[in-house]
C-alpha positions as a Python dict, from the first residue, in 0.01 Angstrom:
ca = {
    (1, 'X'): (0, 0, 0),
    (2, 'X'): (374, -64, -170),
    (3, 'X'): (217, -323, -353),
    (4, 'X'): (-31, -121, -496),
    (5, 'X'): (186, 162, -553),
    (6, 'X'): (449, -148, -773),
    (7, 'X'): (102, -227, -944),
    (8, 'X'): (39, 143, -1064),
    (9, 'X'): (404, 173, -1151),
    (10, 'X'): (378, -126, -1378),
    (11, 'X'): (59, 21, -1540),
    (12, 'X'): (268, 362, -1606),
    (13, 'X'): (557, 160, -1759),
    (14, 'X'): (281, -30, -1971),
    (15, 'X'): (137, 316, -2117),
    (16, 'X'): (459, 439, -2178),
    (17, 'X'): (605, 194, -2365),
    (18, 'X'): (303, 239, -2623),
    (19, 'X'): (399, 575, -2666),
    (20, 'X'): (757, 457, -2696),
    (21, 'X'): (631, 223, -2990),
    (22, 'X'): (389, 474, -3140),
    (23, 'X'): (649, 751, -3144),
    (24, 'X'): (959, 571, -3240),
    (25, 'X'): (759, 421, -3551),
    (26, 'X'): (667, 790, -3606),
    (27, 'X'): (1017, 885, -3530),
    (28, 'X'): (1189, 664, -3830),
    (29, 'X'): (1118, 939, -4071),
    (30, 'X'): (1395, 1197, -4159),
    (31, 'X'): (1168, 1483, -4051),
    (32, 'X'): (1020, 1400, -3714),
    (33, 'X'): (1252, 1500, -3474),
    (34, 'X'): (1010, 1585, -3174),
    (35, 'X'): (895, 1204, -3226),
    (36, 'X'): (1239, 1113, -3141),
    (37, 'X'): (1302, 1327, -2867),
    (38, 'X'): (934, 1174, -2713),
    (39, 'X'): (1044, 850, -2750),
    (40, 'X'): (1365, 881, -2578),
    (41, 'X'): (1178, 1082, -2311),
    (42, 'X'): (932, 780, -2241),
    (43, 'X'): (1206, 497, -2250),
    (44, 'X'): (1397, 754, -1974),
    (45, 'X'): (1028, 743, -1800),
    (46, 'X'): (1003, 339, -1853),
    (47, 'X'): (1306, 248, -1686),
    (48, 'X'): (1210, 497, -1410),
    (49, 'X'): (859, 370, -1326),
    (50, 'X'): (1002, -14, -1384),
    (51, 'X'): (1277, 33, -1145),
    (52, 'X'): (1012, 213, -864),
    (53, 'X'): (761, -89, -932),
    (54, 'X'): (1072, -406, -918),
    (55, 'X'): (1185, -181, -535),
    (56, 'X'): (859, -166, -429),
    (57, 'X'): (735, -508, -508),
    (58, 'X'): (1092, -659, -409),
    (59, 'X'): (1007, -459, -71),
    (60, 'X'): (712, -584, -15),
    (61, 'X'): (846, -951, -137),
    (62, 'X'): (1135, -914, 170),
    (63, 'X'): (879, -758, 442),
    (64, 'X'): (584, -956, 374),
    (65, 'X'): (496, -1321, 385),
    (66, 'X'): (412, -1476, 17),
    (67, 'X'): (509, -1794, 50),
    (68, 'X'): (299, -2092, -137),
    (69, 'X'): (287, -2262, 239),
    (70, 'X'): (65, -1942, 369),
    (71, 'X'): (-162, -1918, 93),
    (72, 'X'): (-204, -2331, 180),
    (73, 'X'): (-237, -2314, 569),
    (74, 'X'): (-493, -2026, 517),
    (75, 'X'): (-692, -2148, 265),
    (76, 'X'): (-1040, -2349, 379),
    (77, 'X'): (-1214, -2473, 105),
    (78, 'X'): (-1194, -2835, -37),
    (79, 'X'): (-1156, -2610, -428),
    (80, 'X'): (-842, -2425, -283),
    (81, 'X'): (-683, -2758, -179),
    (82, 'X'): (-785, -2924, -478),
    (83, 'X'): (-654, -2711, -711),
    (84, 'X'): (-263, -2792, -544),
    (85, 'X'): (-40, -2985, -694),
    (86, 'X'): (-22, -3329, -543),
    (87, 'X'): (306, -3311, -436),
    (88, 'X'): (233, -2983, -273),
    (89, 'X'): (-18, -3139, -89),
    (90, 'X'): (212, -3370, 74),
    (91, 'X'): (473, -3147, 132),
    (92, 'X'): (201, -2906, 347),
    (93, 'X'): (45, -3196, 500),
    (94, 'X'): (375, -3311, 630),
    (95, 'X'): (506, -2964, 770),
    (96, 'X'): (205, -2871, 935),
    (97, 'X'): (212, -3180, 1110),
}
């Protein structure tokens, strides 16, 4: 679930920093002052949902196992092993044994 919830974060930083581009292009003119204040508003919201999705994912980076060497020793099919680099291939055929 926190990696889901870094996933949705980085998705909420995504849409607001188009309305951080759309309104601070709409914000260079003279007159447009509430474009100015939105845009300031959504770069305060960007660095908010940016910083939630780097804890969570970071989190789930330090509690969970995501190592190249898990995705290897769990993986069955000749594609999966294939598709490793050959020096990878050694490397996991010498730790596991």
């Amino acid at each position: 679930m926190t990696g889901e919830l870094g996933q949705l974060s980085l998705c909420f930083a995504l849409a607001l920093s188009l309305v951080m581009a759309v309104s601070g292009l709409m914000g260079a003119q003279p007159s447009s002052l509430a474009a100015r204040k939105l845009a300031t508003s959504s770069a305060m919201g960007f660095l908010v949902f940016v910083a939630l999705a780097f804890g969570t994912l970071t989190y789930a980076f330090v509690v969970s196992d995501f190592s190249i060497l898990a995705v290897a020793n769990n993986c069955y099919g000749f594609w999966c092993w294939r598709s490793m680099p050959r020096w990878w291939r050694a490397c996991s055929a010498a730790a596991s044994g």
